[in-house]
N, C-alpha and C positions, 0 to 999 in steps of 0.2 A: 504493500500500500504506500510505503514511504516513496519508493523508485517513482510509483505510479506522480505522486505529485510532483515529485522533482522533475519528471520528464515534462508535466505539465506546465509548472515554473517557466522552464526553459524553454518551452514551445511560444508561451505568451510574450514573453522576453524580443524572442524574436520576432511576435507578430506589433509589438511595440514598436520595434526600430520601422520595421515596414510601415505603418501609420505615421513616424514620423517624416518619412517618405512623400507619403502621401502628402504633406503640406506646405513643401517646397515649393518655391517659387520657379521662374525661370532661370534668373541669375545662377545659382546653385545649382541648376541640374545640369546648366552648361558646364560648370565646371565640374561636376563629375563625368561627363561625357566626354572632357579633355584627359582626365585622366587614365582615361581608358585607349584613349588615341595616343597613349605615349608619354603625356606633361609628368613630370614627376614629382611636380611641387606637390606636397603635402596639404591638404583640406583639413587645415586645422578645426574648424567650426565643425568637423566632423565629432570633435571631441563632446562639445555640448550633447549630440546625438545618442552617443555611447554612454553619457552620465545620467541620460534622464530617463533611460530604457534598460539599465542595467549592465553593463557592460563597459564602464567608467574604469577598474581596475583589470579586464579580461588583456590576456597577453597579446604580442602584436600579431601572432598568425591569426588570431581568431577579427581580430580590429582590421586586417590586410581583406577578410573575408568579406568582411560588412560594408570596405567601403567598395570594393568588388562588386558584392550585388547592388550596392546604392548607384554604380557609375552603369549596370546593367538596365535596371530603372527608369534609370534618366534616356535609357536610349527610344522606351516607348513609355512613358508616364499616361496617366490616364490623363485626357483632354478636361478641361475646364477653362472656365471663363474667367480673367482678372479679377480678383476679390472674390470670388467664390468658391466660398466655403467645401473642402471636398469631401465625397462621399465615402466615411470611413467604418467601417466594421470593431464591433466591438474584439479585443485579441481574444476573448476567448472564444470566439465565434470564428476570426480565424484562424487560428490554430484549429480549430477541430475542422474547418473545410481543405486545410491544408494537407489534415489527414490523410482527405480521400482522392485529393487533384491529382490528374498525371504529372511525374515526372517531366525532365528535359528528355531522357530514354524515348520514355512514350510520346512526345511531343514528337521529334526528333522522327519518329518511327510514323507519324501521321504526317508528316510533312511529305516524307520518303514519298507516300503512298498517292499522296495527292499531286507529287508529281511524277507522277508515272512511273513509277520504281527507277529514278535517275541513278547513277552509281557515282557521282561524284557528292550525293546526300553522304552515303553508306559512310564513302571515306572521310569528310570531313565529321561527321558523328565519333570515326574511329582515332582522328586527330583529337578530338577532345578527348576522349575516356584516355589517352596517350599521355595526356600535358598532365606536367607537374606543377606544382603552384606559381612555379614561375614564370608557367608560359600559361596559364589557366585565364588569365585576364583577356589574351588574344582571343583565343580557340571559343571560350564563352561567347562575345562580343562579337565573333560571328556568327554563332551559334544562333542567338539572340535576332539576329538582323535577319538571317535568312528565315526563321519561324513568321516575323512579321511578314513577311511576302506571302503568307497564306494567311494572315492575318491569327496566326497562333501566338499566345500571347500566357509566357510559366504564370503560375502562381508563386507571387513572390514569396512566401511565408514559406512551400516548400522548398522551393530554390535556394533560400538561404540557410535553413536546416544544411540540406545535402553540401553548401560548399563549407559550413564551417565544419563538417566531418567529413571532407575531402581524402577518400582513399583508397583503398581497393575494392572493402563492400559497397562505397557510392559506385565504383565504376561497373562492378559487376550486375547491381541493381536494372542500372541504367539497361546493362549491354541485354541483362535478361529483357528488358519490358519493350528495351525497340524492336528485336526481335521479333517478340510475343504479337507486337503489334502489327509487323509487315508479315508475319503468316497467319494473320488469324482470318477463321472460316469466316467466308462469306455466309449472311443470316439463310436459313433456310426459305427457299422459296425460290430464291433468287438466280437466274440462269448462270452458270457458270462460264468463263469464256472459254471461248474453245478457239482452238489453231485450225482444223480441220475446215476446207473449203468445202461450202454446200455447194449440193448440185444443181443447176440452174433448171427450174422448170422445163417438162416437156413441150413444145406447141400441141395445142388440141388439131388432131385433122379435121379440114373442110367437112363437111357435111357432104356425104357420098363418095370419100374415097373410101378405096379399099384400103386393105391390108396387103 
């Protein structure tokens, strides 16, 4: 019962920073969207972020993580109007839908799908599960951008779970669900495609030929 709340702790934790997310301006998301393109200045005001969501004393791989998915974020934030207030979800609300969202895996794997099973999906999927944290801000960042072209769009709440436990069970996770998801049956009912060329109708004969 104890584990069960601490996990829960930590989940809200995390759906905190994503809210805080949520109320940035423009200013700010450029500039995490710079840091993703390379800028290596530090976003100090990142800190306030990290103090008021818990995450004030958390070590620097775990804080390299957070502002990772903050610069991921910024790269499609939800749209809103100047001054308007945004639409934010209580964290324990998201934390428990984060529960049940697809991974980047399963995204990743409906992307594949929706384009036509391309094969340069497959490999850039397999460049990320590749990348170590050091090259994880690229690999992501493209990741990210190509999902938007089908208008696929992570949940941040899970997204940021998975990279601040960035490791082999995130990667194998992953590898299983994209997978799962470019071989999964088609619903029953549904005509299967086939390769096989149909035969082109007979002509009816005239009326009074023979045989």
């Amino acid at each position: 019962m104890t584990q069960i709340k601490e996990n829960r702790a930590a989940d809200d934790r995390v759906a905190r920073f994503v809210n805080e997310l949520a109320r940035l301006e423009r200013g700010p998301l450029a500039q995490l969207r710079r840091g993703l393109g390379g800028d290596e200045r530090s976003v100090y005001w990142l800190e306030g972020l990290y103090a008021r969501t818990g995450y004030g004393a958390a070590p620097k791989h775990t804080k390299d993580a957070l502002q990772l998915l903050a610069g991921l974020y910024a790269l499609k934030p939800q749209a809103r109007d100047e001054g308007e207030e945004p639409d934010i979800s209580g964290e324990a609300e998201a934390a428990a839908k984060a529960e049940q969202a697809p991974s980047i895996g399963r995204l990743m794997g409906r992307l594949y799908v929706a384009q036509g099973a391309r094969p340069s999906t497959e490999k850039r999927f397999l460049a990320l599960l590749d990348a170590d944290r050091d090259g994880l801000n690229y690999q992501m960042r493209q990741a990210v951008m190509l999902l938007a072209t089908e208008d696929l769009t992570p949940d941040w709440v899970r997204l940021a779970s998975d990279l601040l436990h960035w490791g082999d069970p995130v990667r194998r996770r992953w590898a299983r669900e994209f997978y799962s998801e470019i071989h999964r049956e088609p619903p029953q009912g549904s005509a299967a495609p086939t390769d096989e060329p149909t035969e082109p109708a007979q002509p009816s004969a005239p009326e009074g030929a023979t045989a």
